[in-house]
N, C-alpha and C positions, 0 to 999 in steps of 0.2 A: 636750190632744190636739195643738195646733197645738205644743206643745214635741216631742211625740214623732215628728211630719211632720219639726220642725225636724232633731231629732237623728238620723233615720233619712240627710235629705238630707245631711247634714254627715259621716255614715261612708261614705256611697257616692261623696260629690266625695274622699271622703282616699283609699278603697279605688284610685276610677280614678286619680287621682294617683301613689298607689303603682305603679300597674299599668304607669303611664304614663312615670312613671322606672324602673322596670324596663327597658322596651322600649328605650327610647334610650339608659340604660347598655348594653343590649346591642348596640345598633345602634355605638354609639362603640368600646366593645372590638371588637365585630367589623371595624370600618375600621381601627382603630389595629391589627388582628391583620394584614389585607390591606395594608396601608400597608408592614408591615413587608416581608411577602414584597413586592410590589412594589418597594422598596429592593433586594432580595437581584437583583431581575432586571434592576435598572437597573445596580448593581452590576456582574453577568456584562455585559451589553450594552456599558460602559465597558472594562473590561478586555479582550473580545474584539473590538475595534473593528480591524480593520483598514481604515483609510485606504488611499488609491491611495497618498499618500505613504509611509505605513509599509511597505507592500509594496514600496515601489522600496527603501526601506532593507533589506528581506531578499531584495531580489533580488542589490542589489551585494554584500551578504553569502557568500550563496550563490557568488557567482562568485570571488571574495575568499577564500574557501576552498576551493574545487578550485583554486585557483591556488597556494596551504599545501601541499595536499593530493601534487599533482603536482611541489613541487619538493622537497620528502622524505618520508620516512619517519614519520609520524607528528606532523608539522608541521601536522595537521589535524585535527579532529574526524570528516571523512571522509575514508574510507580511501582512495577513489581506486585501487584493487586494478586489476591491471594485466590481462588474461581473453587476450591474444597472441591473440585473433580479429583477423586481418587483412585479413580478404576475406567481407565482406558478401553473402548469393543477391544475383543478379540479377536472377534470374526465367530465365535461357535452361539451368538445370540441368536433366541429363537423367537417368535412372536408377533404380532400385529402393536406397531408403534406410531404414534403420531409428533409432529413438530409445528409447530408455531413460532414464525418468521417478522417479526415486528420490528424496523428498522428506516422505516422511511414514509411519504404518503401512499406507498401501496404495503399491506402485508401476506403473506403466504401460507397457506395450510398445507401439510403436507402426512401423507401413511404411507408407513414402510413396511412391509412385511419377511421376516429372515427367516433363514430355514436353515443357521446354523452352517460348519464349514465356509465359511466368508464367503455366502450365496452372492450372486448378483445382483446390484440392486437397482430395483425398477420403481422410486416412488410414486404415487399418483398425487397432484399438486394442482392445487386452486392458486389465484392469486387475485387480491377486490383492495381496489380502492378505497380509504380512507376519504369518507364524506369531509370537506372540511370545516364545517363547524363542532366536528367533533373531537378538533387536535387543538381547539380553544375553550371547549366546553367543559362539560364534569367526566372525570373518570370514571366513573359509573357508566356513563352511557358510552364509553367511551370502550371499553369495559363488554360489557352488554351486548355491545355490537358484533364484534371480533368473537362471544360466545357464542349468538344466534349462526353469524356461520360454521362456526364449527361443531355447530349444533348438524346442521344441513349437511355437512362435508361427510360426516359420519354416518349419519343416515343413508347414505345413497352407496356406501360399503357393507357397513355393519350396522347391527342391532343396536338401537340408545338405550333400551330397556335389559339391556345384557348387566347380570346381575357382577360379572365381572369386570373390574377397575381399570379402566384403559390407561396408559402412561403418559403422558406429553412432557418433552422437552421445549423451552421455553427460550430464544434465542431472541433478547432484547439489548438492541444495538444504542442503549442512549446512556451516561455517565449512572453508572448503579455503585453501590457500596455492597459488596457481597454480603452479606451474614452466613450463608450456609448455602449446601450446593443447590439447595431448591428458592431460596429467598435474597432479596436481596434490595436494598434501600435506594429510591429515584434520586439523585443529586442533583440534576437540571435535565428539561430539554433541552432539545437540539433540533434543527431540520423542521421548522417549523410549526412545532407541537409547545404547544403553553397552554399545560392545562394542570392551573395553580395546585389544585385539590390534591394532586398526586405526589407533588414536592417533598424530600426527605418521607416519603410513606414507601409500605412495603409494595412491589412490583408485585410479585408471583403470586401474595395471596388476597390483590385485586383481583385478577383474574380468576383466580380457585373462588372467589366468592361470587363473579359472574356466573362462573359454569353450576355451581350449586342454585344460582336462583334459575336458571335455565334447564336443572333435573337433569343436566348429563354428566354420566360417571366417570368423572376422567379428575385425577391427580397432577398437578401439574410436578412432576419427579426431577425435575433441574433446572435450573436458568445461569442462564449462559451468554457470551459474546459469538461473534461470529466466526474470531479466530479460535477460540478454542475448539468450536463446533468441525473446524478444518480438520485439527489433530487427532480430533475423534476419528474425525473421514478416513484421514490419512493412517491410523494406528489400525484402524478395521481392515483395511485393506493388505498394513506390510506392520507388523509387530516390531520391526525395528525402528519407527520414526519416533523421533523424539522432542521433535518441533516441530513448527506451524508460521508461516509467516504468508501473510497476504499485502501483496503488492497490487494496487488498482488505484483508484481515484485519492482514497487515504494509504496507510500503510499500517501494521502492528504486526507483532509477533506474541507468539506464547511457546510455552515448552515447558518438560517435564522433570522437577526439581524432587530433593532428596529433603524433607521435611526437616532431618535435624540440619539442613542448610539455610531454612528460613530462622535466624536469627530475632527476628523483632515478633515472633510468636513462638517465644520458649514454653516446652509443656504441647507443641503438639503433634499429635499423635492418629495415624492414618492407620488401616490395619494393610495396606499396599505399601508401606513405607514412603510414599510420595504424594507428590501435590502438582498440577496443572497449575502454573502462573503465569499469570497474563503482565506481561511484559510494556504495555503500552508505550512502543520503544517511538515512535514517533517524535516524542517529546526527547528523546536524548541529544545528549550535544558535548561537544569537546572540540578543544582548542585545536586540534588536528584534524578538522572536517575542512575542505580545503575551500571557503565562503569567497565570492566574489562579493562587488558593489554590486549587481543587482539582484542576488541574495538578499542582502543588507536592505537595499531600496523597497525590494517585497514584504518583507519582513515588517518592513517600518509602518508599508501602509495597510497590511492584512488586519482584519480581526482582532488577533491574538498575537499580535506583536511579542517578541522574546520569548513564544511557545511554539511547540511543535515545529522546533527548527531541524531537525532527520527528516520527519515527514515532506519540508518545504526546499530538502535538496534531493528527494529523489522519488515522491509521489506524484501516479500522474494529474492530480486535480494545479499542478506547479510546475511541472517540465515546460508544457506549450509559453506560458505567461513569461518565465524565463528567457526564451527564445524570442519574444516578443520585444522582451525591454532590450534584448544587443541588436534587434535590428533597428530599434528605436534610437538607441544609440550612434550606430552607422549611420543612420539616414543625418540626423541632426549633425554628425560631421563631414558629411559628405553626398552629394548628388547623386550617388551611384546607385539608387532605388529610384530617382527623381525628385520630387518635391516632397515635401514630409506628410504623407497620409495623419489625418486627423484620426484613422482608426487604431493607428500606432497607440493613441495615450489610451485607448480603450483596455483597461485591465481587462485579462483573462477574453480576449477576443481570439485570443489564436488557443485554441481547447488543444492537449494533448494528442488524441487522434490522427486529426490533421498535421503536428507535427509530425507525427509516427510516417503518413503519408506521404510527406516530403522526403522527409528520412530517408525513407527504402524505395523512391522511385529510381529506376530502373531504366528509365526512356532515354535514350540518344540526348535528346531535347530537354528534356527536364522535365515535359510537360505539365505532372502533376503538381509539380512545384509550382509554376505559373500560373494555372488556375488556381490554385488554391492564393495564392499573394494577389491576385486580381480578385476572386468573388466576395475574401474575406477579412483582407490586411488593403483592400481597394489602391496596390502597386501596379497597376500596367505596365504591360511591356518592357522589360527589363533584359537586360544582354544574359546571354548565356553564365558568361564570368560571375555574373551578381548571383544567378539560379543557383553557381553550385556552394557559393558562397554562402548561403544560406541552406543548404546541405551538409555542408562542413558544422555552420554552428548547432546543429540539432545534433549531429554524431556527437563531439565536445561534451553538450548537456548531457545528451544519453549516458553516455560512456560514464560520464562521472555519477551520475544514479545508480546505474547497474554496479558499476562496480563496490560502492557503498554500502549498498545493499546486500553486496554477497563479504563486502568485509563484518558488518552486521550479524550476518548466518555465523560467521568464524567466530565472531564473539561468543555466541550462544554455545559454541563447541566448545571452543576452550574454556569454559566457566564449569561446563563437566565433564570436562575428561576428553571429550571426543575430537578432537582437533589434531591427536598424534601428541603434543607436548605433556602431557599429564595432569595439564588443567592451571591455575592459575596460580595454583600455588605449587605444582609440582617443580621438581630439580632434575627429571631424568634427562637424560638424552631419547631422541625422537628413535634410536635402535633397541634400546630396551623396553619399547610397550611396544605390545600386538593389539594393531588397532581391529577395533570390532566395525561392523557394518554398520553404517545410520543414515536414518533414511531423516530429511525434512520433508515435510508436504507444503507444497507451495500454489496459492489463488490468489490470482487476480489479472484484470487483462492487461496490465502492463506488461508482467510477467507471459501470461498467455498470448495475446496477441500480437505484441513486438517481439519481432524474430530479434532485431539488432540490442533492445536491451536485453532479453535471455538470452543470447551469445556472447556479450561482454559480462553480466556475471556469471556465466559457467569459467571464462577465459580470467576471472579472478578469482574467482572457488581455487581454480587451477593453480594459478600463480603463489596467492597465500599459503594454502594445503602445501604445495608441491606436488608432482603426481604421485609418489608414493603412497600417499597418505587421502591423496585426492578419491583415487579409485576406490576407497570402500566408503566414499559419502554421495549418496545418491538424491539427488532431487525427484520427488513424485509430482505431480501434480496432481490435484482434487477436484470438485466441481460442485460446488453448493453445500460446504463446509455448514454455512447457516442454516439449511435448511434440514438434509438427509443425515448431516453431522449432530445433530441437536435431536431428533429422534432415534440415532444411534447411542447416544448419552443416556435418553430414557432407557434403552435398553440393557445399557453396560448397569444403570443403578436400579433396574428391575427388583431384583432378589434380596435389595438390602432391606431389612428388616427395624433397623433399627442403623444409627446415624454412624460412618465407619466412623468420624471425626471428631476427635475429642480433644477438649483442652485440659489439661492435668496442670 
């Protein structure tokens, strides 16, 4: 009997045994599986570091190249494109203005009317779909279209038969070759629109030759982007802004240059002694932008490969997709999300947004995080640990956009002057200049809507600046640059009579 007590207690100490190295093999693989992903995020943290120092290295960068940029042709990675805006609102225009918003499958009419003393502005704004066979068809009709409503749009304000010349600003968001501040040459669509007829042809006085077959009096007085349409916004409002930068789905900047600084147009001459140039900085890049592998891996299978690499480390049409490939990463070296969702390889399934959303949830639980990795990344049920784990890598991604982005803005400063250093070619010390006020005007909802990326770069504005220097550079924000900014243009070049621009 006491053999069979014995033998009973001898298979129940081996069973717990067994039981027992079970549990701690599984406890070991499961740390050795978390070990790994934690590597993968120490990993991303290393590579996305941007230091105050590395940021002054892409700020002198940044200025190092509009200075390429501005003394040739193609001496830059940015273009430096020349937009012959030479007179900024002031705020004292007076008038009934109109804008016209062409940028995508819908476009926007828009009347403004100023009563001078930088009135408040109330535009009235249509907005009509583009039929789509007419972003394949002829530019004529194409053309035609867009005048018969602004034919309508006008009519239901003002007089069409008014024997006086209405103005419109012309805010055309597709690759153009300026020629002058009202004209300017189509270079390709984009977004949809192939419509042959118009290729290398003049933009503005397509339009001007619609509205003339359609009998209404309206001059099309400048054509424009969208960001410049910003700085208009933002210069009507505060006289001291001197750039423009919109941050949203794309990214560019513009700002306001000293004409004998554009070098690769010797001889010209403003009667404002400046010129708006559109920076198209999107496309910059340098050897100190701090590029991960899946940077690298986006890059390889976008589009536009070895272009637009600024724009695809810190716009949000790239932040979500980012986020997307390290958890794709994780999962593949590890269980810690579960089995490897097929929606993982899905490019651009995790849109910006919804990172922003996880980002900045706020719940005990994570919650938002979880519905959103279950409705849209199809992860269920995931432990807490992993929720905030993936919180963590959206902060990382954030953080190194914003921050880039506001080393970006410093470049633009210190290329004239405004940055406290004396510019880029200056020797003083930061106590011998008396820094002036400058304002940037800033659009888009990156910028707008993400609290945590415009907290990290106001928290690099800071750092680069110092606060000495920090406090007299003011971010504004704007709000439909494109549209109220671009009938504020017609306004500012109302009174010119003849062309300020000339080449000698």
């Amino acid at each position: 009997m006491g053999k069979v007590v014995l033998g009973v207690a001898v298979g129940v100490a081996v069973a717990a045994c067994t039981v027992a190295a079970l549990v701690v093999g599984r406890r070991v693989r499961s740390r050795r599986k978390w070990k790994r992903v934690v590597g993968v995020l120490k990993e991303l943290e290393e590579r996305c570091e941007t230091t105050v120092g590395r940021l002054k290295q892409v700020v002198d960068a940044m200025a190092v190249e509009m200075h390429a940029g501005l003394a040739s042709e193609g001496g830059s990675k940015l273009k430096m494109l020349l937009t012959f805006v030479d007179n900024l609102p002031s705020g004292s225009e007076k008038g009934i203005f109109y804008a016209l918003d062409l940028g995508g499958t819908n476009f926007r009419v828009l009347r403004v009317e100023l009563g001078g003393q930088r009135s408040d502005l109330d535009p009235d704004v249509e907005q009509q779909p583009i039929p789509e066979q007419l972003m394949t068809g002829r530019s004529e009709d194409l053309f035609d279209f867009i005048a018969s409503s602004l034919y309508q749009f006008v009519e239901k304000n003002d007089s069409v038969q008014s024997p006086i010349t209405k103005l419109l600003g012309f805010t055309f968001s597709f690759p153009v070759k300026q020629t002058s501040v009202s004209s300017g040459v189509l270079i390709k669509w984009t977004k949809g629109f192939a419509i042959r007829d118009m290729v290398e042809k003049e933009v503005a006085g397509a339009l001007q030759q619609a509205l003339i077959r359609k009998g209404l009096n309206m001059r099309v007085s400048v054509l424009v982007n969208d960001t410049v349409g910003t700085l208009a916004l933002g210069h009507y409002h505060d006289a001291d802004t001197v750039a423009a930068v919109i941050i949203g789905t794309g990214t560019n900047a513009c700002y306001w240059e000293r004409t004998d600084a554009i070098i690769k147009c010797q001889g010209l001459l403003t009667t404002s002694g400046g010129m708006v140039v559109n920076m198209e900085w999107g496309n910059f890049w340098s050897s100190h932008l701090p590029r991960t592998s899946y940077d690298i891996e986006l890059d390889a299978e976008s589009p536009n490969p070895n272009d637009q690499g600024f724009e695809k480390m810190i716009s949000g049409m790239y932040l979500g997709d980012i986020v997307r490939r390290v958890i794709l990463r994780m999962s593949e070296e590890s269980d810690v999300f579960g089995p490897v969702s097929s929606r993982l390889y899905l490019p651009f399934t995790l849109r910006t947004p919804l990172m922003a959303a996880m980002h900045e949830d706020d719940s005990p639980e994570l919650t938002q995080v979880a519905r959103i990795l279950k409705d849209v990344l199809d992860i269920p049920d995931i432990p807490l640990k992993a929720r905030k784990l993936v919180v963590k890598i959206c902060d990382v991604v954030t953080r190194r956009a914003a921050r880039l982005a506001a080393a970006g803005i410093v470049g633009i400063l210190k290329k004239i002057g405004r940055d406290g250093s004396g510019g880029i070619t200056g020797g003083r010390s930061r106590s011998d200049i008396k820094m002036r006020r400058t304002a940037v005007a800033v659009e888009g909802s990156l910028y707008t809507q993400y609290t945590m990326f415009r907290e990290y770069l106001h928290e690099a504005l800071n750092e680069i600046l110092g606060e000495d220097i920090a406090q007299h550079v003011v971010v504004i924000v704007t709000e439909d640059g494109s549209g109220t900014g671009a009938a504020l243009l017609a306004a500012s070049h109302s009174s010119e009579n003849v062309n300020n621009i000339q080449l000698i």
